[in-house]
Structures are given as C-alpha cells and as structure tokens.
VOKOL-451275 format. One line per 3 residues: number of its first residue (from 0); for each residue x negated, y negated, z of N, C-alpha, C, O, CB. Coordinates in steps of 0.05 Angstrom, whole numbers. Atoms other than C-alpha are relative to their C-alpha. Last residue first. Glycine has a CB too. Layout:
N
NUM) X Y Z X Y Z X Y Z X Y Z X Y Z  ... .
! end
This chain:
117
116) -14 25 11 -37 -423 -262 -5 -9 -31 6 -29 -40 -8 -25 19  17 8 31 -60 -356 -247 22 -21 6 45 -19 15 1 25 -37  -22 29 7 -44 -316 -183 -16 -13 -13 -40 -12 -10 12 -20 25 .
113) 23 21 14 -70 -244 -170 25 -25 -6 50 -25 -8 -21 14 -36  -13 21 22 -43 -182 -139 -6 -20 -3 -23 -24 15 22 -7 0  12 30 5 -72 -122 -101 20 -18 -14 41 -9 -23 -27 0 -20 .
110) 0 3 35 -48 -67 -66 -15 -31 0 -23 -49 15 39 0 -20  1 18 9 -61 -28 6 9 -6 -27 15 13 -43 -18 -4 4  2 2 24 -29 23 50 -18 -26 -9 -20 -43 9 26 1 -10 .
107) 18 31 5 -11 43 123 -15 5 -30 -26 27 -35 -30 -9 30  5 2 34 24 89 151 -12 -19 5 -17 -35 23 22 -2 -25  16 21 9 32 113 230 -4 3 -30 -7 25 -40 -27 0 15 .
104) 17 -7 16 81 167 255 -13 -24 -14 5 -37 -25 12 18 -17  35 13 -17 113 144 320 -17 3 -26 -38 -11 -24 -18 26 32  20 -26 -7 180 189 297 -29 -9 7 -47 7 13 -2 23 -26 .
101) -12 -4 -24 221 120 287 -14 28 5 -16 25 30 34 -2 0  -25 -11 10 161 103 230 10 9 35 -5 11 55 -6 30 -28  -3 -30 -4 103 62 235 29 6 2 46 -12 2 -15 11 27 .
98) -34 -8 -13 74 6 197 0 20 16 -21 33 19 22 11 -21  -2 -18 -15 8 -21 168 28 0 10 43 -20 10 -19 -2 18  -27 -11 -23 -3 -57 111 -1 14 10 -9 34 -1 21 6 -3 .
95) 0 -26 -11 -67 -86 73 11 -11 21 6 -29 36 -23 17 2  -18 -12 -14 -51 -132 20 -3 21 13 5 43 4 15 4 -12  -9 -13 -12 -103 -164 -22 11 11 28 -3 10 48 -7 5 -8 .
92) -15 -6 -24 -103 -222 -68 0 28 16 17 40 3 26 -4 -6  -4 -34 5 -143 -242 -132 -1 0 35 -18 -9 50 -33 23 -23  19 -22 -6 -151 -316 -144 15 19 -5 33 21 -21 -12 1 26 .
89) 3 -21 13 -110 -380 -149 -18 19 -4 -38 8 -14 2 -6 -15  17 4 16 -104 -410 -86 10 17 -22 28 34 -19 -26 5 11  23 -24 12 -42 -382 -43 -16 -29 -32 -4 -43 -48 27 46 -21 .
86) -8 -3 27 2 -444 -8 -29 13 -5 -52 5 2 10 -31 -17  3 17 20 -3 -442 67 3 13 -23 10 36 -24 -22 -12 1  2 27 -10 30 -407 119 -9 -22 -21 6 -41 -26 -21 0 23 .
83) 31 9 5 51 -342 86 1 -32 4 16 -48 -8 -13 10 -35  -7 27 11 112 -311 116 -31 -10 -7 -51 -4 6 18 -20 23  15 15 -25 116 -237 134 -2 -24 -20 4 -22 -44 -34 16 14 .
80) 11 31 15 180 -206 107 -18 -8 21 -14 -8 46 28 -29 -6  7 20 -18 202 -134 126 -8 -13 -17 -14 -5 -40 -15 4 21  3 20 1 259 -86 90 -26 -26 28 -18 -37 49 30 -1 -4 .
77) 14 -14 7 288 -14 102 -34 -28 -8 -57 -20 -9 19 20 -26  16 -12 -28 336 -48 146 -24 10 -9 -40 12 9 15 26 16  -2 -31 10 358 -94 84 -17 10 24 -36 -2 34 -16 9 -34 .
74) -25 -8 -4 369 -162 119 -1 27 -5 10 42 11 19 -13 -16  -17 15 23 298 -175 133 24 16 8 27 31 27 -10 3 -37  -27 -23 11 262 -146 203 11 -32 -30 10 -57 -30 40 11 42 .
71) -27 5 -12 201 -194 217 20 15 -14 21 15 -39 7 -29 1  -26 -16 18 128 -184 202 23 -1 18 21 2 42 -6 35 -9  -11 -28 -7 85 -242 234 27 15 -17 47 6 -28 8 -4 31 .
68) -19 2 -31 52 -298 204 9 24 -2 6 40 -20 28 -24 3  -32 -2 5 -7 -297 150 13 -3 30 2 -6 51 11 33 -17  -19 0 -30 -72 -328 169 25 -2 -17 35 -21 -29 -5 -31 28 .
65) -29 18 -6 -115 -303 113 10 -7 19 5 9 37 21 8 -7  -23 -5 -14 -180 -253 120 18 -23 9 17 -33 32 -6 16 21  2 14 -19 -245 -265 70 32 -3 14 47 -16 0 -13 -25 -9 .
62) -5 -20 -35 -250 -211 33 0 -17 19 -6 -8 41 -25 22 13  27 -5 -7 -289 -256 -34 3 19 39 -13 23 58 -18 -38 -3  12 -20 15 -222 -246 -68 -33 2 12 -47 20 4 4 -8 -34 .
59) -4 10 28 -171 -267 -12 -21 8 -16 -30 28 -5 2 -29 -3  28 8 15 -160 -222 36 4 -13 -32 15 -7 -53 -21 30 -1  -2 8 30 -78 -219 66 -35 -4 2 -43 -16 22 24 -33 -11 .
56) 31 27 4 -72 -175 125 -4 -7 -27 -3 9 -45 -36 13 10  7 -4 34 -1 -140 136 -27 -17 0 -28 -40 9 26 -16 -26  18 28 8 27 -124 203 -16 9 -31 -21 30 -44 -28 -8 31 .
53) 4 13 31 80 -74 227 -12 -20 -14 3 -37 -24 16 -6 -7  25 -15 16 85 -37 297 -5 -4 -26 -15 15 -37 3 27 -1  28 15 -22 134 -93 324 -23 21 -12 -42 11 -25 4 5 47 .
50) 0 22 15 187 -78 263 -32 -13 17 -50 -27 10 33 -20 2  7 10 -30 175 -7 279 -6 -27 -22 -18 -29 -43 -31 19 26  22 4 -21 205 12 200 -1 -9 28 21 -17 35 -14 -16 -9 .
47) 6 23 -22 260 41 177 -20 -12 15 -22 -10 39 9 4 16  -14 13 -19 245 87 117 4 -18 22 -17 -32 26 3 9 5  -19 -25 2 226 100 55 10 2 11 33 9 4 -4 19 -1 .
44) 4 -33 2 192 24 53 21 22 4 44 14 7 -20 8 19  -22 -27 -8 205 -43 31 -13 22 10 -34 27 -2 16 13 -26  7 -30 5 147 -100 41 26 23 2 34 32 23 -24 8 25 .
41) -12 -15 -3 157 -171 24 -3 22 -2 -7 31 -24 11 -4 -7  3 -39 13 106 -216 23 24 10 17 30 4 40 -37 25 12  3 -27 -25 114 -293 36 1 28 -14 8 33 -37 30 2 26 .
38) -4 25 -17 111 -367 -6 4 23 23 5 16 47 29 -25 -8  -9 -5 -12 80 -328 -63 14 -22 30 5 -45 35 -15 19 -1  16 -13 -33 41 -374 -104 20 15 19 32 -3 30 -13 -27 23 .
35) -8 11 -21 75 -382 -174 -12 11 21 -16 36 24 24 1 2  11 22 14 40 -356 -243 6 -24 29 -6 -45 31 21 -6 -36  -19 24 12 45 -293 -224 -11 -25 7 -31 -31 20 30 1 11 .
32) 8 25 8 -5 -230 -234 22 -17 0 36 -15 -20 -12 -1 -25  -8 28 7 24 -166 -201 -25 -23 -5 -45 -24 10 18 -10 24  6 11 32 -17 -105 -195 12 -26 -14 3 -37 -34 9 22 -19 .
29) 27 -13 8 23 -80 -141 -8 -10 -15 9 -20 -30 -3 23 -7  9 -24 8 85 -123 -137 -31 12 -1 -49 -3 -8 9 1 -23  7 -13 23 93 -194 -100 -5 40 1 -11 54 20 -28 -18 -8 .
26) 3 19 11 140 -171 -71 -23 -27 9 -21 -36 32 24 -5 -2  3 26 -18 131 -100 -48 6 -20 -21 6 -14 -44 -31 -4 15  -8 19 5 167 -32 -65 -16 -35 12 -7 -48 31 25 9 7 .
23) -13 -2 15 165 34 -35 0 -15 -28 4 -4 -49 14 -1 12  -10 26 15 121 33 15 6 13 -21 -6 33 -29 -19 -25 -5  20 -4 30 113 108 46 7 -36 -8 29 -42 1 16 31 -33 .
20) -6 32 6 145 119 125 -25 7 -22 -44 22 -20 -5 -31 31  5 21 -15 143 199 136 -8 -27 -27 -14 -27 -51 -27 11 25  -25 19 -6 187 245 103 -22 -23 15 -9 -42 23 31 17 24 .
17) -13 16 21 134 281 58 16 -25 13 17 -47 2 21 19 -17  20 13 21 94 306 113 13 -26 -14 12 -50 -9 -8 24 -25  6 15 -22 148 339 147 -11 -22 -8 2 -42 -11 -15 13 17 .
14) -37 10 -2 171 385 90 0 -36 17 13 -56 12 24 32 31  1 19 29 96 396 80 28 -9 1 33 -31 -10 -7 19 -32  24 29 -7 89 416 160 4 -15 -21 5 -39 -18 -37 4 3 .
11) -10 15 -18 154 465 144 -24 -26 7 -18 -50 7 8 20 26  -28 7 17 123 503 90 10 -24 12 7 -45 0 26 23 0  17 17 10 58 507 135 17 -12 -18 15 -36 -24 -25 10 -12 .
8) 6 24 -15 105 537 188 -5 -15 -14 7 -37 -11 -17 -2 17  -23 18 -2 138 580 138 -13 -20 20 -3 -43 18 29 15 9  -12 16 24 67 610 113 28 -19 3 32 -38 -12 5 22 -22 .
5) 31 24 20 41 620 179 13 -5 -18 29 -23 -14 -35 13 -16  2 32 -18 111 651 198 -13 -14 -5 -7 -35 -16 -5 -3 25  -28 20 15 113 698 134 2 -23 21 5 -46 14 37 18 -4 .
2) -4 18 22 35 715 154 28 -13 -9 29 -35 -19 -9 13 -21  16 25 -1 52 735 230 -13 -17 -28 -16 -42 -26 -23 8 16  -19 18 -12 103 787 199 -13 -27 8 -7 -47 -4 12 13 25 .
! end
C-alpha cells in the first residue's frame, strides 16, 4: 500500500512539474539573426507571469551587461515587453530571463540572437 502512494505522489510531483511558467516564444527568436536591431524583447510564456518578479539581462558578445528597461505586462496576459534603450550594435546577444508563476514557482531561461547589417 505505502508503494502505490509513493508512486502516486511522485506521479503527482511530475504532473506538477510540468505546469510551471516555461517561455514559449520570444521576439527576437532563439537563434535569431536579423538584419534590424530590436527596439525591445518580447517574452511569452505558458503561463501568467509576476509581472514585478520578471527581468531579462541583455550581454552583448564579450558578457558585458546592457541597460535594458523594466518588464511590463503587454496586451496578451501571457505576454511581457522590456524596452531596449539604445540601438543594438551588431554582434551576438544574450537573453537571460527570469519570471515567476501565480503559485511563487521561479523560472528562468536563456537564448541567443545576433544582428547583421
């Protein structure tokens, strides 16, 4: 009997697991190369984010840390925009995000993307 509970709890932790906040979607994309400098990042995720628990750090390719502006709810709820102050060099970009979900649960991700003229 105490194994079918162990095993349904652990069932239940992976059930759990799965639902918490994932990015979905950013603009620029993962792996993106474009030819235009972003003018802000857009991050979707799985679900609603803590719009105040949500920041993004831009490094440009030698890691040296951006002054982006703060993440702010977009129209889509699932949806934040942080705004990029000045105009992106051409280089190699990365994106590390943090969030958290209405259950407190903390994410956080990175990608890259590049700009070519």
């Amino acid at each position: 009997m105490w194994m079918r509970i162990g095993i349904a709890a652990i069932g239940l932790a992976g059930a759990t697991a799965v639902r918490h906040t994932h990015l979905i979607k950013s603009t620029p994309a993962a792996g993106d190369t474009v030819r235009v400098a972003p003018r802000e990042i857009r991050l979707w995720f799985s679900e609603r984010p803590e719009v105040p628990f949500t920041s993004v750090t831009l490094l440009n390719t030698d890691s040296v840390k951006l002054a982006v502006g703060k993440a702010a709810a977009a129209a889509d709820s699932l949806e934040v925009a942080v705004p990029l102050p000045a105009e992106l060099a051409p280089g190699n970009y990365a994106v590390l995000w943090r969030t958290a979900s209405q259950d407190g649960h903390a994410a956080r991700g990175r990608f890259e993307f590049s700009v070519v003229r």
